[in-house]
Structures are given as structure tokens and as C-alpha cells.
C-alpha positions in Angstrom: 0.0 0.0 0.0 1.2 3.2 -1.0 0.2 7.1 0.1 0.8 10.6 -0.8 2.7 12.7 1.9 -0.2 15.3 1.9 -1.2 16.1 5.3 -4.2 16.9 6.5 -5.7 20.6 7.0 -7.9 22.5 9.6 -10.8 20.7 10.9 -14.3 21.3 9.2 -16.4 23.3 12.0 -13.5 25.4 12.6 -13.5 26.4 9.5 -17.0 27.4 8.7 -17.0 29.1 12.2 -14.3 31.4 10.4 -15.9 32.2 7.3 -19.3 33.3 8.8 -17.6 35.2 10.9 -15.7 37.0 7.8 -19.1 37.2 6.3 -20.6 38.9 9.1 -17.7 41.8 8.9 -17.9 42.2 5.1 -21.6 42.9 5.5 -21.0 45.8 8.3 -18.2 47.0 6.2 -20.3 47.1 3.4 -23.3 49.2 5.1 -20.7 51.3 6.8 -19.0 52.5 3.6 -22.7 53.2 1.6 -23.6 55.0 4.9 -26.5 52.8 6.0 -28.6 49.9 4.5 -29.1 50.2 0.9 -32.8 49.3 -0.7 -34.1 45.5 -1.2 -33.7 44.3 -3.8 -35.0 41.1 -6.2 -31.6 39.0 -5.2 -32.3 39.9 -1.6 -35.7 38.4 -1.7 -34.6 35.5 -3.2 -32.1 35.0 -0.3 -34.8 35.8 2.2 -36.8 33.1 0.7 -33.9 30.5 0.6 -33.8 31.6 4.6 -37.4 31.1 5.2 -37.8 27.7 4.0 -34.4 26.4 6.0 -32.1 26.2 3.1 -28.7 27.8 3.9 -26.8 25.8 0.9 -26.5 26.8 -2.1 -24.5 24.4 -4.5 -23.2 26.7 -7.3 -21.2 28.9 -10.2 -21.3 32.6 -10.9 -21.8 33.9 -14.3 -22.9 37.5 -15.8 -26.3 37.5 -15.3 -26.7 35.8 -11.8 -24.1 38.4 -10.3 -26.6 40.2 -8.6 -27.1 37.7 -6.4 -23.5 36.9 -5.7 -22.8 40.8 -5.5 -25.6 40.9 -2.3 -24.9 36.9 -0.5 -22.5 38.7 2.0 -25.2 40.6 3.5 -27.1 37.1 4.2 -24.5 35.5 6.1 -26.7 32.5 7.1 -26.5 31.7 3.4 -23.3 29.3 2.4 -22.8 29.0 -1.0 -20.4 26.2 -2.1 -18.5 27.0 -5.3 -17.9 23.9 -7.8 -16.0 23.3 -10.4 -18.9 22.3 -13.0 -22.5 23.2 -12.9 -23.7 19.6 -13.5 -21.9 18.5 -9.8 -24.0 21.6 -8.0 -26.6 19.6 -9.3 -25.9 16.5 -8.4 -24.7 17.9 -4.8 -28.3 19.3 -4.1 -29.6 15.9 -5.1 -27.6 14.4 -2.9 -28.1 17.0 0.1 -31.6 15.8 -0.4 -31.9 12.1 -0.5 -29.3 12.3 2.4 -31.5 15.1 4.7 -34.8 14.8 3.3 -34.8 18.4 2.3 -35.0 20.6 -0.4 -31.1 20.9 -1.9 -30.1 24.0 -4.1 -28.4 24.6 -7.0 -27.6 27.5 -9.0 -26.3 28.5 -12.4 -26.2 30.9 -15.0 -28.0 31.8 -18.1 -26.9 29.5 -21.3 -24.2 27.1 -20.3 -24.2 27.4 -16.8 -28.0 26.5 -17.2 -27.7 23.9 -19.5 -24.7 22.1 -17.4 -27.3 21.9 -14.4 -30.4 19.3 -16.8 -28.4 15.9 -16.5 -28.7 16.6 -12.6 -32.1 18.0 -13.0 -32.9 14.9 -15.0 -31.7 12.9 -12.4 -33.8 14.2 -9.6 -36.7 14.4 -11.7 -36.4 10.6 -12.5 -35.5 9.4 -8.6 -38.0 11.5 -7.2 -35.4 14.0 -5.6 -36.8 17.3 -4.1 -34.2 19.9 -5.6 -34.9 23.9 -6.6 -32.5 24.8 -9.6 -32.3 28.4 -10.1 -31.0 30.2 -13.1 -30.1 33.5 -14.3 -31.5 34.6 -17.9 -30.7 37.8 -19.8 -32.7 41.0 -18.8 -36.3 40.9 -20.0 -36.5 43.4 -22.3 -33.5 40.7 -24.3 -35.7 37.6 -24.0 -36.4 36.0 -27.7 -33.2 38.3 -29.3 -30.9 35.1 -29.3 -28.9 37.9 -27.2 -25.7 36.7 -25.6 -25.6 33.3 -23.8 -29.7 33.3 -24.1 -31.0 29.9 -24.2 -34.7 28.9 -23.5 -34.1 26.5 -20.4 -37.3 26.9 -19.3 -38.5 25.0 -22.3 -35.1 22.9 -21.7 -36.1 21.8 -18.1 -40.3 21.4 -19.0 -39.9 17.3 -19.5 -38.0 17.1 -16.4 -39.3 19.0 -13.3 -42.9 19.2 -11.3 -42.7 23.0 -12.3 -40.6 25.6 -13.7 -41.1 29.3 -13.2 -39.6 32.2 -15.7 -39.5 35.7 -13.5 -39.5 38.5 -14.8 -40.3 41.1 -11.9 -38.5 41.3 -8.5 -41.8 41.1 -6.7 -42.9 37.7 -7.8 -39.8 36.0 -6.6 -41.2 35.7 -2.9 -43.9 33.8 -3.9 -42.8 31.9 -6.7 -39.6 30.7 -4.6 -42.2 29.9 -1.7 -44.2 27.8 -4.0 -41.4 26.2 -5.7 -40.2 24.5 -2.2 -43.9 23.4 -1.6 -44.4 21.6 -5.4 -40.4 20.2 -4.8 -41.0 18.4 -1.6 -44.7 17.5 -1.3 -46.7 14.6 -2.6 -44.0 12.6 -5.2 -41.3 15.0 -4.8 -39.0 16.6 -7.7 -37.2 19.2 -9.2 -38.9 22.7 -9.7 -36.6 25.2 -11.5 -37.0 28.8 -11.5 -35.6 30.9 -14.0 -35.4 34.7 -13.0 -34.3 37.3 -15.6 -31.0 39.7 -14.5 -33.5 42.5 -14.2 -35.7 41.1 -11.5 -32.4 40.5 -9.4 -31.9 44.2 -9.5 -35.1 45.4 -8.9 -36.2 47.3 -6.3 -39.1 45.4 -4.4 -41.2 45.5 -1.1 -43.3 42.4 -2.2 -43.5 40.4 1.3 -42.8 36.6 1.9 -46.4 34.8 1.6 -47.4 32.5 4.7 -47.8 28.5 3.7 -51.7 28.9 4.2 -51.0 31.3 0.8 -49.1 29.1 -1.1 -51.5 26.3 -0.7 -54.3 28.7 -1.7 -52.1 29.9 -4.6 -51.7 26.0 -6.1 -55.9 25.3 -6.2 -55.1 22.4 -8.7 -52.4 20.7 -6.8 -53.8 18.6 -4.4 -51.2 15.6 -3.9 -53.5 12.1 -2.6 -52.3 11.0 0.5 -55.1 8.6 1.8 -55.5 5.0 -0.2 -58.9 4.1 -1.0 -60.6 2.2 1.9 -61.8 -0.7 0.3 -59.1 -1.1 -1.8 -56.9 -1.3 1.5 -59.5 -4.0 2.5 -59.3 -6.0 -0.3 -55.2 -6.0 0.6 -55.4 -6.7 3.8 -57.7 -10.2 2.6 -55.5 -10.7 0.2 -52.5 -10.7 2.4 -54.6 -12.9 5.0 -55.1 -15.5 2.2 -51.8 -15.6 1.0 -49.2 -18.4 1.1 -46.1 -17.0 -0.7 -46.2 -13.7 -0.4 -43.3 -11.3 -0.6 -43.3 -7.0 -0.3 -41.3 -5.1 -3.2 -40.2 -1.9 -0.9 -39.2 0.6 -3.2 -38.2 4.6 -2.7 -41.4 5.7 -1.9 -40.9 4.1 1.5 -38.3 6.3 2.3 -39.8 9.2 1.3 -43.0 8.8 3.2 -40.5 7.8 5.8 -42.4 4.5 6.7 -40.0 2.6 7.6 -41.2 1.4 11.0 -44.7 1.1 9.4 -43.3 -1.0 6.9 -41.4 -3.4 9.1 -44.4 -3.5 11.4 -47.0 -5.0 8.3 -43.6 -6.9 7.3 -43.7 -8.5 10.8 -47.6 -8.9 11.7 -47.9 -10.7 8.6 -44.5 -12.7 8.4 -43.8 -11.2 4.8 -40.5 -11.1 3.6 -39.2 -8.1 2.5 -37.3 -7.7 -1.0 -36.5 -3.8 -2.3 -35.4 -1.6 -5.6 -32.3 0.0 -5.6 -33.9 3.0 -4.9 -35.5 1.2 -1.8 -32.0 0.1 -0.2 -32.2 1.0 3.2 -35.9 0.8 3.9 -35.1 -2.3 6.2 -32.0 -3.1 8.4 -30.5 -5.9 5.9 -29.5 -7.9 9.4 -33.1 -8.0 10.0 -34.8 -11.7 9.4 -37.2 -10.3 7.5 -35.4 -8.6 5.1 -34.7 -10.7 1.9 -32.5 -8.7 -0.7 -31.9 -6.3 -3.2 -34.3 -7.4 -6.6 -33.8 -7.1 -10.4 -31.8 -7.0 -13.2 -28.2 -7.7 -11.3 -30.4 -8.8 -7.6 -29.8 -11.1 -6.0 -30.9 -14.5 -7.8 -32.6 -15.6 -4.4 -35.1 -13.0 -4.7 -35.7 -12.8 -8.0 -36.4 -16.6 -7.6 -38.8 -15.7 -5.0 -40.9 -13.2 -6.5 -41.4 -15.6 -9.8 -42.4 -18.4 -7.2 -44.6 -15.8 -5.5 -48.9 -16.1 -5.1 -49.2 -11.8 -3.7 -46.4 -9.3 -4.7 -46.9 -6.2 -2.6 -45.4 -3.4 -4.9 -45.1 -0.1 -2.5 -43.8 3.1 -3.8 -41.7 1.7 -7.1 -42.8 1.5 -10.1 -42.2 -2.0 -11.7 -40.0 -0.9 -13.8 -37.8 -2.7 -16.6 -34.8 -3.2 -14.6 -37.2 -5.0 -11.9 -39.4 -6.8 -13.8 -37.2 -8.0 -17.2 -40.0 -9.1 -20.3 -43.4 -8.1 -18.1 -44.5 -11.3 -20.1 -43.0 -13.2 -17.7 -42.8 -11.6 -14.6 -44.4 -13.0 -11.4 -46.5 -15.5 -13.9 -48.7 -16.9 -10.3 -48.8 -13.7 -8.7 -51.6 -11.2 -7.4 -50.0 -8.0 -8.2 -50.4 -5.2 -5.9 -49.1 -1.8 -6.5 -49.5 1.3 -3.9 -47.8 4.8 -5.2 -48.7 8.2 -4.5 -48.4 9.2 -8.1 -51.4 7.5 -10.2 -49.8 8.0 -13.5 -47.9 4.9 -12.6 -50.2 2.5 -11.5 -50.2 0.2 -14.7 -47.8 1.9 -16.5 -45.6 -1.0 -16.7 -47.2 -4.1 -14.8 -51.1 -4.0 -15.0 -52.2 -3.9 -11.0 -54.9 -6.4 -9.7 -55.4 -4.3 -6.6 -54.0 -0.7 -7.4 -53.7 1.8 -4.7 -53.0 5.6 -5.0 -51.9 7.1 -1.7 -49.1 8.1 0.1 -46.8 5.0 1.5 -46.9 5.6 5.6 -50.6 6.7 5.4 -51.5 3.3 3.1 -49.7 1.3 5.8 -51.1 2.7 8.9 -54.7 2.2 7.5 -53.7 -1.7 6.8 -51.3 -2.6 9.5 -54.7 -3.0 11.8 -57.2 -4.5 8.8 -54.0 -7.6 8.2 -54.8 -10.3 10.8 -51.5 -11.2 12.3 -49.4 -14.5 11.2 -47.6 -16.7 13.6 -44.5 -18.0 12.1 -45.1 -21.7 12.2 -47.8 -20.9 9.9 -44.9 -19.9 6.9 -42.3 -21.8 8.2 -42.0 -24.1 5.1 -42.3 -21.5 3.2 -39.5 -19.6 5.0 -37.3 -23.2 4.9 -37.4 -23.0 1.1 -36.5 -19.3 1.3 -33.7 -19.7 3.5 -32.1 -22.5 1.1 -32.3 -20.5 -2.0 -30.7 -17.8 -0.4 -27.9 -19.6 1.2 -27.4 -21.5 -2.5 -27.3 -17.6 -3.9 -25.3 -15.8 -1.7 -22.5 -18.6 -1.7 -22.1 -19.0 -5.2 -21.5 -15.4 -5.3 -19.2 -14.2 -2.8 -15.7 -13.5 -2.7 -14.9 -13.7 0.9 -10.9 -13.7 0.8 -10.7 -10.7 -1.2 -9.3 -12.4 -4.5 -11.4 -12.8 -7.5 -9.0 -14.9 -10.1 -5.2 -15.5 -8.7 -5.4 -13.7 -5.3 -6.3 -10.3 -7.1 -8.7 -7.9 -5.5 -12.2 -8.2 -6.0 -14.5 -5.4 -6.3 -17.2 -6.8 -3.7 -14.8 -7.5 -0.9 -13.7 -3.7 -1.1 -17.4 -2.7 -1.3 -17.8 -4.9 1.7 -14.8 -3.8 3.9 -15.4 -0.1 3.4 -19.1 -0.7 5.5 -17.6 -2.9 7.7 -14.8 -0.5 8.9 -17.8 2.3 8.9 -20.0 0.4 11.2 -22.9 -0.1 8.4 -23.6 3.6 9.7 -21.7 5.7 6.2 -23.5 7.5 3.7 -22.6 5.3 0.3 -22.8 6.9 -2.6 -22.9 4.9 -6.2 -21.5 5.8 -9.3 -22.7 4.1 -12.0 -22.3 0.7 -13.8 -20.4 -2.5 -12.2 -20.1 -0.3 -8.9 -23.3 1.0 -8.5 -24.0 -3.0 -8.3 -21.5 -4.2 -5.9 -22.7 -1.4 -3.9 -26.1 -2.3 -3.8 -25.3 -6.1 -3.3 -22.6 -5.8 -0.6 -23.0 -2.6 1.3 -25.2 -4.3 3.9 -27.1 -0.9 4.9 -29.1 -0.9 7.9 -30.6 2.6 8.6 -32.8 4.8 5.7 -31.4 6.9 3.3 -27.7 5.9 4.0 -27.6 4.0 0.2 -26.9 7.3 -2.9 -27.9 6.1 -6.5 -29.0 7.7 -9.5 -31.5 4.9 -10.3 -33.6 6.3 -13.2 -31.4 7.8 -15.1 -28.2 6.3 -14.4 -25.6 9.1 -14.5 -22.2 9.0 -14.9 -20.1 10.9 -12.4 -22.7 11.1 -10.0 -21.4 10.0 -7.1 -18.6 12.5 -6.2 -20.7 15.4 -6.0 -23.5 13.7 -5.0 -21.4 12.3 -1.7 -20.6 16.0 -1.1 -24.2 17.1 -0.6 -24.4 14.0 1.7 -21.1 15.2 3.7 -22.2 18.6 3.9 -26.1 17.7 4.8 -24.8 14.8 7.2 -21.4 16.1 8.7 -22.4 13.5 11.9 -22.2 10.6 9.3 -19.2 9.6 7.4 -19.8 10.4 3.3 -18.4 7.7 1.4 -18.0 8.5 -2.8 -17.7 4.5 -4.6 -17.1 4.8 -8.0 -15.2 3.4 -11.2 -12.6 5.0 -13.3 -14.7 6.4 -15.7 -17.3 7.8 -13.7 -14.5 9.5 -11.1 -13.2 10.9 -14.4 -16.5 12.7 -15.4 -16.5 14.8 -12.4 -12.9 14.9 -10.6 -12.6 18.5 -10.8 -14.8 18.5 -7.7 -11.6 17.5 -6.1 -10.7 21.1 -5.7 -14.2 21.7 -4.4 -13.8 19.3 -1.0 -10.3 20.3 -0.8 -11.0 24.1 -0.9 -14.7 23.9 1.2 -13.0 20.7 3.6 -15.4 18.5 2.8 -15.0 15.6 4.4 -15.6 12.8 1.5 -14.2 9.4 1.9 -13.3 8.0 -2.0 -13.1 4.7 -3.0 -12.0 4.6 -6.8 -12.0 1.2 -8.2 -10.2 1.4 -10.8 -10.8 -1.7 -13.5 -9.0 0.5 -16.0 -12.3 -0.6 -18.0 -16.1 0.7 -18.4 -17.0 -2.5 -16.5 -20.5 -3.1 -17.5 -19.1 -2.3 -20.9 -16.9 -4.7 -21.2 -19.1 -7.1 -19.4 -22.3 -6.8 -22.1 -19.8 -7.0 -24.7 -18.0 -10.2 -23.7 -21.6 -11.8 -22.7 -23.7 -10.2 -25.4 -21.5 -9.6 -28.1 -19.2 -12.3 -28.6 -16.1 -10.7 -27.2 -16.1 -7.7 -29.5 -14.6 -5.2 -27.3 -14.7 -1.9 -28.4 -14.1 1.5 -26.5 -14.3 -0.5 -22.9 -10.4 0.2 -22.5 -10.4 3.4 -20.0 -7.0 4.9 -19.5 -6.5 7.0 -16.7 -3.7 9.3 -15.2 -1.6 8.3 -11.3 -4.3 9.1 -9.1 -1.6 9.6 -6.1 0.3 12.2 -7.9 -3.4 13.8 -8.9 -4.4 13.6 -5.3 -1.0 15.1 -4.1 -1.8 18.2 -7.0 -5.1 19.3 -5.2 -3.8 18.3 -1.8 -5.6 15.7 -0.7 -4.5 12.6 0.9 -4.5 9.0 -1.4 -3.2 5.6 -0.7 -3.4 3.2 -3.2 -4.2 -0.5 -2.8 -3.7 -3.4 -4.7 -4.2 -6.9 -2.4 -6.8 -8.1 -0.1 -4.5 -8.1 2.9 -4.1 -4.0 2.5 -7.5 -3.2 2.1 -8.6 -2.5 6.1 -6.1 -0.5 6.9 -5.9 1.9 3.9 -9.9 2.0 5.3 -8.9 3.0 8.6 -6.6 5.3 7.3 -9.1 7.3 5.8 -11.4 7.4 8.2 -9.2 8.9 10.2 -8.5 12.2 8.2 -10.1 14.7 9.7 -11.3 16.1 5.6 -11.3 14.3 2.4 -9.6 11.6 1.1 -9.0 8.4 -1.4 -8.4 5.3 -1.9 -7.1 3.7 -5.2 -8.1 0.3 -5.3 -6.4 -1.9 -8.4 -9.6 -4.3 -8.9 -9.9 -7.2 -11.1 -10.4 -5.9 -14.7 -12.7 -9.2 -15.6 -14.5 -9.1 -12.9 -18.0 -9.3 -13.8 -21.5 -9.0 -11.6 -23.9 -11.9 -11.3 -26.6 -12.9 -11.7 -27.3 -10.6 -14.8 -30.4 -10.0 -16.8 -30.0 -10.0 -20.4 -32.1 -7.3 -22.4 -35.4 -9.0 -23.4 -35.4 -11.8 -21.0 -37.2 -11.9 -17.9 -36.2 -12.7 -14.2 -36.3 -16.3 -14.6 -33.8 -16.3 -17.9 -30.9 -15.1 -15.1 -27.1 -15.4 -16.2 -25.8 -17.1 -13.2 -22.2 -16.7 -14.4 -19.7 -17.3 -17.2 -18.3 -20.6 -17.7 -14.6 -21.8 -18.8 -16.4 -22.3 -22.0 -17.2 -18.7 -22.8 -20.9 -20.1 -22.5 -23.3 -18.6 -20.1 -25.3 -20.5 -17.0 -28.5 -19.4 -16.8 -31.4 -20.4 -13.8 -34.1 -20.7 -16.6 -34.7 -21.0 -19.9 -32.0 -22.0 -22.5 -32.1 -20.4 -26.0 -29.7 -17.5 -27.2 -28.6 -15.1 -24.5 -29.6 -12.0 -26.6 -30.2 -10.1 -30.3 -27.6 -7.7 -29.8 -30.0 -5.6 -32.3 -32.5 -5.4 -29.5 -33.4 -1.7 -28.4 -33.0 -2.3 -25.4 -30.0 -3.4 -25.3 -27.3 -1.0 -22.9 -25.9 1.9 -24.8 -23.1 4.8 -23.4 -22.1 4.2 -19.8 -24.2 0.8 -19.5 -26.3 2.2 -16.9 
């Protein structure tokens, strides 16, 4: 094991302690030199609003138009704005303040560029169900339609991808539109609301007050989110449940949102129901839990997928059966009762038709049928159970790695994931990249308390989990932030390593470094015959990059170094990494291929260059198939 000689800076609360201290004296030097306060203004009503509804983050980069509001932050010292390096990580850094705090997370940018660099982040919220306010800056308003300098129409950009989006063009409707953005971002299926405000409503002059929530609500007649499940429809659940013999609860993000949780584990435990979740649902359930059965889909576990083809009830509760769940819907869950409870109704049988659908919020479905379920005693499932217990045992030790090597002693991807939550107590924020890591992650990160698991799901972005681990760090600070990610995602966004070095944010990275885009290579040797083309990934020494920005590294290369380059870490008081050499043919099983269905699982790859699958024979895949993986193989 090897390390840069960096050595760690000041300590993080010190820090900020210092610099709102310095903001507080630029602000009274400021009023002292103009003699006394100057008027309000549209910026200082949008800072007054950030204030109002608890958001003192803002994730963002300064550009001509948006000055204004930079030009007034130091007189709102309880604002912190964090400077990246790239627009699209201040995106991804709200979304991750979010899903890591439950709150609204804050990202700002410019007019043209600066806008455009924010919608793959604001895509990604939008698609995972993140509750993020992007603001922009836009030309003045009398320049709108002109195609005048760095003018670009993001509102009509951004209108596939968020709840809402607002274009101001006054100072005085920036109190209330900011107040109703929060309230559309957060409430009922939350998302991303952007709000675009011309440079002329930042230097207005306004008195427009800040309206109460009572007058938001009032403001938003046709926004009514449903929160309360149909009563008889929770009745026929709760029979259904009582008459069941296999059945098995697909927990999905919606949990988490509602924040059911205990809600869930109580129905999961009346009821003796096993408990299998999305990716998006990791962390729902404390994995150590009896109950709690394992992650589901494309790469799950082949346990659980087993188990919800074998199942007679499928309790789907706030996912959304989608493809990488369910494979061909053709064949999903052929003996099943399907159930499927979301609080948006546009996807009840949008994917998998529903035979009992129910729109409502997760906790308040759950607390209406925890008392309607009649309760189980385990004997009664205990066969059922037996059978469980053996498939997963078959599963889990056909698939795991547990001395560290993968092929001749070298280091395996899953044992890393596996060591990094050991050494953090299962209590670390882990945030996913994307592709063969976002996998391991979800496999072996054995999470055990809500919103502790960071995944672009729907969208599957690239370079996501940097910036996304520094809005858990800086939402979080009593949690360690962990950052997982391959060599070419780390390379999408590593400028933000001047961004955690500069703001001391205490990230913890674990680069695993294939030299390959993994799932690349992985679909092309499985799907397409060995015809490897643009997998190969280059990358620079990340110790003498780490040592550029300052920032302590160690690299690893065998099992035997792994816990203590861990412990190391963890023991900076700020950011740092670890560069772990991984197996470059290293693949993750079971797999899925496009087209087939959970029962047509590759189990692995034999000697023969042949695949293993649980089901069906026949050819693996027409590599012509649209849905086949294409870019990052997310």
C-alpha cells in the first residue's frame, strides 16, 4: 500500500465558524462605507426566501447575469454557498443534500451554459424522485427572444423534467414563486422545480412580502397531492395478504420518502412477509433484520428474484415495476396477485397491469392496513421460509468473494465494497456511481438505517457520485460520506476534487479502478461475442493527482491491505481516497439480459465462454435489441 505525503488541513467546524464570521464583517463594512442599508432588492428576496424555508446551501457557479445575487450573499451570512468546479456536480450535490437530509437541496447557475450544465442533474432528480430547486439567471427581460448573448430557452429545456418551472420577470414575484417552488419540490411525489429569473428582476427594487404556507396552498388550487388509499381497496389488501401463502413486499423509494420505515417493518412483521427492495428502496429495512430478503432485479440477487417468480401476492409499494425490476413483463411474477400502492397514479399500470392498485401516500396506506392484516404466527410460513432460507444460502455462496481475491489472489471489487461498510460500522452515507459499482454497492454494502444508500436509479448518470457524496457530507457532517465509483465515472466529475479540498469536505473515496467501463466490457464479452470496443479506460496516477489538489490518497492493490488503507481514511479529519487496483474481468452476477425476464438469469460465465443461466435455454440476446445498454451501461 502506498500514500501521498499530503497532510491533512484545519478541521471542518473550525472552519465554517471562520468564514461566517468574515461574512458577518464584510456585510457591516459594506453598510458602513454606503452609509446605511441600501434598498431591497430582487436577489435579496430570493435569499430571504432561501432563509425562510431552512435552506442555507446553495450548490453553485457565478456567471454574468446571476451576479446580482452573488454581489448581495454577503449581506445574508446564514447563506453558504459552495463553489464547484462544474454546474452539473452543483446539481448532483443538491440531489444528494436531499436524499441524504430529506430536504429541499439548491443549485444555482447561470443563463446558457451554466443552465444547460445543471439538466443531466435535473434529470436525475426528476427521474428518482429528488426534491431539488435549480435556479437560473437569464438575460434582462426586455432581451428575452433576441438570441442575445448566452440566451437559451431553459425553461422549455427543463419542461420534460421537473414538477414545475417558473420564468421571472419582476423582483416582486420572486417571494412567492420561490415559496411555491419548495412546496411543489418536496410535497406529494417530490422533484425538481426550477425557476428561472431574468438579471433585471435580481436588481429590482421590491417590497413584495414573503407569503405564509396557508397562501401558497391557496395559490396552487389544482395541486392537491392524494395522501389517503382508498378504503376498500386497502381492505381487499389486507384479505388478500390474510389469504396468501407466498407472499413477498417489493419496498421501493417511496418508503423512504414517506418515511415509513417502521410502518413497513411492522406489516412486514404482523404478517410474516418477507421483504425484498429496488435499488432506490435500499435501506428501507435493516438488511441484518430476518425479514429482510435482498436487493431485486436485473443484477439482484438470484434468491429474490427466484422468489418473487415463485410468489402467489407481490406487494409493490412506492416503485414503479420498472424494466430493470421486472425484465419481459411477459413473464414476470407469472402466479402472482399484483399489488401496486404509489402516490403518483400516473404509474399504477404503467408497466405491470395492477390487480389491486392503490393511489396514496406509502406511511398513510400502511397505517390504515397494519390494523385490517390479521396477524401471522410463524409456524404458519415456516415451510415457506425453509425454502427461502435454502435459496438464499445457494445464492449468496455461489456469489461471494470472501478472501478478497477474484482470479489468482487479485482484489475483488465486492470484498472492497464490503470492507469499506464494515470499517464504517454499516452507519456511512454510500454513494454509487454508475455501472459494475453501483452493483457491488447495492449487493454488498449491507445498509441498515434509511437513506444511507446514494444512486442515480432512473437515469443512471455517470459521475454522479462525487458530487452527490458532497451534498451527503455537507447535509450529514455526523455521518461519514463515502463516494464509490469506477474509473470512468470518477473521471466525469474529478474536478470536484478542488471543491472538498478548498470547502474541507469531508468525503471518503473509494476509486476502483478496472481500467475498463466494467458493465461495458461485461455486455460486450456476454452479449456480443467478445467484441470489445471503446471498454479500454485509461487513466492518469491518481496519487500524484491527489497530491496536486492536496488531498490525501493511498493506493491499494491486495486483499490483505485493504482495512487498513480503510482505517486510514477514516481517520482524516477532511477528504480523502483510496485507489483500489480491482480485477479488470471481474464481472456482476446474476445478470439479466435485455429482453429476458427474471427467470432467464445469467448465473455466471463458464470456462467455456458459455453462459449459466437459472431458466430457460435459448440464445442469450439479439444484440440488435433496443434495449440493449448503450453509453455508460447504466
Amino acid at each position: 500500500m502506498t500514500q501521498t505525503g499530503h497532510v491533512p488541513g484545519a478541521g471542518t467546524s473550525a472552519a465554517l465558524a471562520t468564514e461566517r464570521a468574515r461574512k458577518e464583517m464584510l456585510r457591516d463594512a459594506r453598510i458602513e462605507r454606503r452609509g446605511g442599508p441600501r434598498p431591497r432588492i430582487g436577489a435579496d428576496a430570493l435569499c430571504e426566501a432561501l432563509l425562510m424555508q431552512g435552506s442555507n446551501i446553495i450548490w453553485g457557479y457565478p456567471g454574468g447575469v446571476i451576479l446580482p445575487l452573488y454581489d448581495v450573499l454577503v449581506d445574508h451570512p446564514g447563506l453558504r454557498h459552495i463553489l464547484v468546479r462544474h454546474e452539473q456536480a452543483a446539481a448532483h450535490a443538491a440531489d444528494g443534500f436531499a436524499r441524504a437530509s430529506g430536504k429541499v437541496g439548491v443549485c444555482l447557475g447561470t443563463s446558457g451554459p451554466g443552465a444547460t450544465n445543471l439538466v443531466t442533474g435535473i434529470g436525475t432528480s426528476m427521474l428518482d424522485s429528488v426534491p431539488v430547486v435549480a435556479i437560473t439567471g437569464n438575460v434582462p427581460g426586455v432581451l428575452l427572444g433576441k438570441d442575445a448573448f448566452q440566451e437559451i430557452d431553459i425553461t422549455g429545456i427543463t419542461l420534460p423534467m421537473t414538477k414545475h418551472n417558473y420564468l421571472i420577470r419582476s423582483a416582486d414575484e420572486i417571494p412567492h414563486a420561490i415559496a411555491e417552488a419548495f412546496h411543489i419540490a418536496r410535497s406529494g411525489r417530490p422533484g425538481p422545480v426550477h425557476v428561472d429569473i431574468t438579471k433585471d428582476a435580481l436588481m429590482g427594487e421590491t417590497t413584495a412580502p414573503h407569503p405564509t404556507q396557508a397562501e401558497v396552498e391557496a395559490g396552487l388550487p389544482g395541486y392537491r397531492p392524494k395522501l389517503d388509499g382508498h378504503a376498500r381497496q386497502i381492505k381487499v389488501l389486507a384479505d388478500a395478504i390474510a389469504a396468501s401463502k407466498r407472499p413477498v413486499i417489493l419496498a421501493g423509494h417511496g418508503i423512504l420518502i414517506a418515511q415509513a420505515e417502521r410502518e413497513l417493518l411492522e406489516l412486514a412483521r404482523k404478517a410474516q412477509i418477507p421483504v425484498a427492495w429496488t435499488l432506490l428502496g435500499i435501506g428501507v429495512i435493516d438488511e441484518s433484520d430476518p425479514l429482510a430478503y435482498g436487493y431485486m432485479g436485473m443484477h439482484g440477487w438470484k434468491h429474490v428474484n427466484r422468489a418473487i417468480q415463485s410468489a402467489d401476492l407481490l406487494i409493490g409499494i412506492g416503485m414503479r415495476y420498472d424494466d430493470r425490476v421486472t425484465g419481459n413483463v411477459r413473464t414476470f411474477a407469472p402466479s402472482a396477485t399484483i399489488v401496486h400502492v404509489d402516490i403518483d397514479p400516473a404509474e399504477i399500470g404503467k408497466n405491470v397491469v395492477a390487480d389491486i392498485p392503490i393511489v396514496g401516500d406509502a406511511k398513510h396506506v400502511l397505517e390504515a392496513l397494519i390494523p385490517l392484516t390479521p396477524s401471522v404466527a410463524p409456524a404458519a410460513r415456516a415451510d415457506y421460509f425453509a425454502e427461502l432460507a435454502t435459496w438464499r444460502t445457494e445464492s449468496e455462496s455461489s456469489a461471494w468473494h470472501g478472501s478478497g481475491g477474484w482470479r489468482d489472489g487479485v482484489l475483488s471489487a465486492d470484498f472492497v465494497v464490503e470492507r469499506i461498510a464494515e470499517g464504517s460500522n454499516h452507519d456511512a452515507n454510500l454513494t454509487a456511481d454508475v455501472g459494475q459499482n453501483q452493483m457491488w454497492v447495492a449487493r454488498y454494502g449491507g445498509f441498515k438505517r434509511a437513506n444511507s444508500h446514494l444512486s442515480s436509479g432512473g437515469l443512471g448518470t455517470m459521475g454522479f457520485a462525487l458530487p452527490a457524496a458532497m451534498g451527503a457530507a455537507v447535509a450529514v457532517p455526523e455521518k461519514t460520506s463515502w463516494a464509490i465509483a469506477g474509473d470512468g465515472g470518477f473521471q466525469m466529475t474529478l474536478q470536484e476534487l478542488a471543491t472538498i479540498v478548498q470547502e474541507r469536505i469531508p468525503v471518503k473515496i473509494a476509486l476502483m479502478d478496472n481500467k475498463k467501463l466494467g458493465m461495458i466490457r461485461q455486455w460486450q464479452e456476454i452479449v456480443y461475442a467478445g467484441n470489445y470496443h471503446s471498454e479500454q479506460l485509461a487513466g492518469p496516477d491518481y496519487l500524484k493527482l491527489c497530491d496536486a489538489y492536496g488531498l490525501p490518497a493511498w493506493k491499494v492493490s491486495k486483499p490483505e491491505e485493504v482495512d487498513a488503507a480503510v482505517a486510514a481514511a477514516l481517520a482524516v479529519d477532511g477528504p480523502a481516497l483510496i485507489w483500489f487496483e480491482i480485477a479488470e474481468r471481474q464481472n456482476v452476477y446474476p445478470m439479466m439480459p435485455a429482453g429476458k425476464g427474471l427467470s432467464d438469469l445469467i448465473d455466471k460465465w463458464g470456462d467455456d465462454g458459455e453462459d449459466v443461466t437459472e431458466g430457460s435455454s435459448g440464445p442469450r440476446v439479439d444484440p440488435t435489441d433496443p434495449n440493449a445498454p448503450k453509453g455508460g451501461s447504466k
